[in-house]
C-alpha positions in Angstrom: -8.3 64.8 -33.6 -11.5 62.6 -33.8 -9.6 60.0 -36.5 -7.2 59.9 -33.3 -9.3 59.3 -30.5 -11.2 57.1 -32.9 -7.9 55.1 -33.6 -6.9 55.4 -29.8 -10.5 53.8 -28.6 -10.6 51.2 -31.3 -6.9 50.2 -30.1 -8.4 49.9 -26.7 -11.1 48.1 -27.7 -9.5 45.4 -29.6 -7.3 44.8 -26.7 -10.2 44.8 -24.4 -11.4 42.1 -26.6 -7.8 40.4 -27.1 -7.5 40.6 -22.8 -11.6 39.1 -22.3 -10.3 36.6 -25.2 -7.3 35.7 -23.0 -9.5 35.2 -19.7 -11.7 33.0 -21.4 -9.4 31.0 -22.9 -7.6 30.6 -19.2 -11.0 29.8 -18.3 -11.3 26.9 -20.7 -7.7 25.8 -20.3 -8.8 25.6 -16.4 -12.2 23.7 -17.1 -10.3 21.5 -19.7 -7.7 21.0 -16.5 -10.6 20.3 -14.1 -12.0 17.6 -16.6 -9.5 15.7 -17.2 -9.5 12.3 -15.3 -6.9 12.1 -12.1 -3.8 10.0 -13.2 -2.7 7.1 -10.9 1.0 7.5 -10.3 3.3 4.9 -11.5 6.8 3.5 -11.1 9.6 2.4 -13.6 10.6 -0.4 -11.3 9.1 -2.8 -8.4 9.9 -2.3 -5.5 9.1 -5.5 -4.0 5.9 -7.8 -3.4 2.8 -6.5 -1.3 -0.2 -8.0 0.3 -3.1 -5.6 0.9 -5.3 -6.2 4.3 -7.9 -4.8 5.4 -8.7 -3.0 8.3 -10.5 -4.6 11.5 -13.3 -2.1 11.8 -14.8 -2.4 8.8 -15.9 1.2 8.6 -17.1 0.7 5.4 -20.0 -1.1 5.9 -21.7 1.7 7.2 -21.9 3.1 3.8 -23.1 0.0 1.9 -19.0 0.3 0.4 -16.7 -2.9 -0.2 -13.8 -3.4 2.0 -11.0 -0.8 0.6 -8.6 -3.8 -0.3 -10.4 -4.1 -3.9 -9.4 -0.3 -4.3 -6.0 0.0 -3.2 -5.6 -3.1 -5.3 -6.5 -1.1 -8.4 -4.2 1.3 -7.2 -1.5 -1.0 -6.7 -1.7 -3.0 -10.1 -2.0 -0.1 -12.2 1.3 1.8 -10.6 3.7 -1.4 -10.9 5.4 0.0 -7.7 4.8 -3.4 -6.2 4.3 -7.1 -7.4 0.8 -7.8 -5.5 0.4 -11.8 -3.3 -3.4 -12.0 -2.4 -3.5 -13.0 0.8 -7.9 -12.3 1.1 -9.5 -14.4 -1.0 -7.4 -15.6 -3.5 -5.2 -17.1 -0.8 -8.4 -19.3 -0.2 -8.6 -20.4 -3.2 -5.5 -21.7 -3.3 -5.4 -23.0 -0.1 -8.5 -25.3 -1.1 -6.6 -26.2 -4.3 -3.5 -26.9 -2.3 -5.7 -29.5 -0.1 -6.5 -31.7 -3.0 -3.2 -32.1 -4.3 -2.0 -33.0 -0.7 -4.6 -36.0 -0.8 -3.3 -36.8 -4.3 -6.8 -35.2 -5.9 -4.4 -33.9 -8.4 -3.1 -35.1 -12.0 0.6 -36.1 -11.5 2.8 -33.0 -12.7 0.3 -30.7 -11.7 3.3 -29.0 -9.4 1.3 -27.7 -6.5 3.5 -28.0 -3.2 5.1 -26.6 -0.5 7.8 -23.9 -0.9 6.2 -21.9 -3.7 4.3 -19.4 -2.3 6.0 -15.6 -2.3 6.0 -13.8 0.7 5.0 -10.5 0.7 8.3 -7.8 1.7 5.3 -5.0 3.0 1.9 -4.9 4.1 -0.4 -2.0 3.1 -3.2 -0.9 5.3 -6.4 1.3 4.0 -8.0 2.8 6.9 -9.8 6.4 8.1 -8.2 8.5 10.2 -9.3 8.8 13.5 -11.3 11.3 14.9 -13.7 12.2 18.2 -15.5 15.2 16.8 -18.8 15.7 15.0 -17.9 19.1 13.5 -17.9 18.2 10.1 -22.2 17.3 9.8 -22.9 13.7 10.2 -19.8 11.6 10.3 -19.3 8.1 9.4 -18.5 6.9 13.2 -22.1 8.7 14.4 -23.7 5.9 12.8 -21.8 3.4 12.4 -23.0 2.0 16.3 -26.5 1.2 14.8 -25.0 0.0 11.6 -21.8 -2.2 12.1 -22.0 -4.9 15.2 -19.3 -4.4 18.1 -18.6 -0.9 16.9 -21.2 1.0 19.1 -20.0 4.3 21.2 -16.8 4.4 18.8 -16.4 7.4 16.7 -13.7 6.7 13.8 -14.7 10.2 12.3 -12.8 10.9 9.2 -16.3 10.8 6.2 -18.5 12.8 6.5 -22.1 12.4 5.1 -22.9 16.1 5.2 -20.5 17.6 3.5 -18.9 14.9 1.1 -15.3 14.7 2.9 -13.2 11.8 3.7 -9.9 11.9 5.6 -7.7 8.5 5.0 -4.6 7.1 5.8 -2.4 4.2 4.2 0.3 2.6 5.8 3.0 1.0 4.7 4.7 -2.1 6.9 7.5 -3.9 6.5 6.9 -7.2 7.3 10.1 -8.7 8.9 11.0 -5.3 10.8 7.1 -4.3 11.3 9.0 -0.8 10.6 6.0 1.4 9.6 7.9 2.2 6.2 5.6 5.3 5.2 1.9 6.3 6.3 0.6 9.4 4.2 -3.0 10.8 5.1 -5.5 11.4 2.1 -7.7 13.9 1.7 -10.9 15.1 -0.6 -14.3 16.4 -1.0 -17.0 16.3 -3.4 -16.0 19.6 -5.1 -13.0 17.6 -5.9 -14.9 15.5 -8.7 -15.3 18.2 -10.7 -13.8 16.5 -13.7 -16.2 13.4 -13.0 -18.7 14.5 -15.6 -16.3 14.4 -18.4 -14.1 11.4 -18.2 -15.2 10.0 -14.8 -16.9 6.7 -16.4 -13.6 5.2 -17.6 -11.7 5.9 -14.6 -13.9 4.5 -12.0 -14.9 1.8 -14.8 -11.6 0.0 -13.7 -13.3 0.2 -9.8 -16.5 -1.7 -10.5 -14.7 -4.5 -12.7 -12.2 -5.1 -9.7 -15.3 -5.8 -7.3 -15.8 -1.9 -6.2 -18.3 -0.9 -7.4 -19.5 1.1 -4.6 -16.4 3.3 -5.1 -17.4 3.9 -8.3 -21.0 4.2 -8.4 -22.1 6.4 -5.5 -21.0 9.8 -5.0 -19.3 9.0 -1.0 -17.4 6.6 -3.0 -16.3 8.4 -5.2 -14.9 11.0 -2.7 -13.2 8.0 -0.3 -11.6 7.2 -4.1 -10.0 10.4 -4.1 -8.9 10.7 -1.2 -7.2 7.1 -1.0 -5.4 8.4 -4.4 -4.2 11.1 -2.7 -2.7 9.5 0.0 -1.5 6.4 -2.2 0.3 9.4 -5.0 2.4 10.9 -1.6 3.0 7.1 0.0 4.6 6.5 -4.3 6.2 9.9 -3.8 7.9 9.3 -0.3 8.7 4.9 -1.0 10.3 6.4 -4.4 12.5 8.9 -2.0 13.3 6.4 0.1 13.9 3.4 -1.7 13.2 0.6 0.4 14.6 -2.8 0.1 13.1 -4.7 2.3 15.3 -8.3 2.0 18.3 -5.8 2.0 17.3 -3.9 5.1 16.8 -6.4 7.4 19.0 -9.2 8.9 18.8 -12.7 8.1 16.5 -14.8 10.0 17.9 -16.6 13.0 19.0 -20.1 13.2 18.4 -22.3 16.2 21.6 -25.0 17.3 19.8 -28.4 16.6 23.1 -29.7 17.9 26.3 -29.3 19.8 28.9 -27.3 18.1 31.5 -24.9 18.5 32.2 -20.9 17.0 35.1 -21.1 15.0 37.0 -17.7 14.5 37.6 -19.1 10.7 35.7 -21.2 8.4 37.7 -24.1 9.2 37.8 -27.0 12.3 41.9 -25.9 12.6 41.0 -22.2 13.3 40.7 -21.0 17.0 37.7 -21.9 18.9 35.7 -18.8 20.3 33.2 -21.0 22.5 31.3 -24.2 22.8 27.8 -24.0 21.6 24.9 -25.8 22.6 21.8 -27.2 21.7 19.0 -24.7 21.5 21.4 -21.5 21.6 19.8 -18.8 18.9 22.3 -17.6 16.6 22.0 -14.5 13.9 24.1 -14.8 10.5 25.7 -12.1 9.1 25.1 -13.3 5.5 28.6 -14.3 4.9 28.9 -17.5 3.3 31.5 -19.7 2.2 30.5 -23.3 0.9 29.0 -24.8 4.3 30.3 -22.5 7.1 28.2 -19.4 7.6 29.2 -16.2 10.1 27.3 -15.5 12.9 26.7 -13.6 15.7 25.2 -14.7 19.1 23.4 -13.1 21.8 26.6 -11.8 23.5 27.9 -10.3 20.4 30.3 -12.7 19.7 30.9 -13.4 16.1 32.8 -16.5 14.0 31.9 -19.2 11.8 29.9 -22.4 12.0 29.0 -25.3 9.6 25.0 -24.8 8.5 24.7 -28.6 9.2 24.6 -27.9 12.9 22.0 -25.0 13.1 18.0 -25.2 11.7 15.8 -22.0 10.8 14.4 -20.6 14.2 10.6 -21.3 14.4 
């Protein structure tokens, strides 16, 4: 009877043990998950070019930050969702570089010209979101009046001081539409950088060698990091459901008659006429093609062919 109870309680015990050894180990495996270094989501293809611009209010000078555009461009590299054009500082660069070829400063064959700069397909805006309230402790807009010229009396809200929060948004713009193609609101807080103690120098390493070193260097930073990687993870997430294609969604640019012509229901002078055209009429192709004739519509909806040496781009 005692060997049995024995037995029994021994049996209990090492299970006790087996169930405590089990907790800890979730316990580990959940630190070990906490640790680990957030992952910045990538894509198999490009989607299509992108120029990063700031916002105008410059919130972040209020917290000693650089502009956003050095982070998201971090973010944007690293995913290889889009093919990035600088259009910040880079652009003026090359602007200035572009000058001196065009007053022959240049070597011959340097190929520096017109018609070789990409467009961008989107435009991608970092920004806080908006708020009017002080309920979070001392918010960003509070004192951003004594800090940032021309900004006094507005409350942008959306970081707070006091309790290590930041609430952002990104969006997403399709430049020839101006279709707002996705906005996504980010969110985090300091208890979020749980992991930052072991693995947090490499990943905001990549910050401060891209010019953001505010980002990665003061805790605030840190938390507006986060929360711009959240809301840049969902705007991957939602452009990946969607699948944009921004040349393919939108209609060709319109053409301007630079002289008189007429709308031929064929691509040929012998087919019917459908009207007279005149100089300065805006036309819209459809993207049919065939040698010099393309189809177009006009204003009224009417639709035929005319020869591409009578029509210029509309400016």
């Amino acid at each position: 009877m005692w060997r049995t109870g024995l037995k029994t309680g021994f049996t209990m015990a090492v299970a006790a043990g087996l169930t405590s050894l089990g907790a800890f180990g979730s316990v580990a495996q959940a630190y070990e998950k906490d640790t680990k270094p957030p992952e910045i989501p990538t894509c198999d293809h490009k989607i299509g070019t992108l120029a990063v611009t700031e916002p105008e209010n410059k919130w972040w000078l209020g917290l000693n930050l650089e502009s956003p555009e050095a982070l998201i461009k971090v973010f944007v590299s690293q995913s290889h969702c889009f093919t990035l054009v600088d259009r910040g500082k880079g652009l003026q660069a090359a602007q200035a570089e572009r000058a001196l070829a065009g007053e022959g400063e240049m070597r011959g064959g340097s190929n520096i010209g017109k018609g070789q700069m990409k467009a961008a397909d989107y435009v991608l805006v970092p920004d806080i979101v908006n708020q009017n309230g002080n309920s979070g402790g001392r918010h960003l807009g509070g004192i951003l009046g004594g800090l940032v010229p021309g900004l006094g009396g507005v409350l942008l809200g959306g970081i707070s001081l006091k309790s290590k929060t930041a609430d952002v948004v990104l969006t997403l713009t399709d430049v020839r539409s101006t279709e707002q193609v996705s906005l996504q609101q980010g969110h985090a807080k300091k208890t979020d950088l749980g992991w930052n103690a072991g693995g947090g120098v490499g990943f905001f390493g990549g910050f401060a060698a891209a010019g953001a070193g505010g980002y990665a260097n003061t805790e605030i930073g840190q938390v507006v990091t986060m929360a711009y990687l959240d809301a840049f993870a969902k705007l991957v997430t939602d452009v990946k459901a969607i699948q944009p294609n921004a040349k393919a969604d939108n209609v060709s640019q319109s053409v301007t008659m630079s002289k008189p012509g007429k709308l031929y229901a064929e691509p040929n002078l012998k087919a019917a006429v459908v009207r007279d055209l005149d100089p300065g009429m805006t036309m819209y192709p459809t993207g049919d093609k065939q040698g010099i004739w393309w189809k177009v519509t006009d204003e009224l909806g009417n639709e035929g062919w005319v020869p591409s040496s009578l029509f210029q781009l509309a400016k």
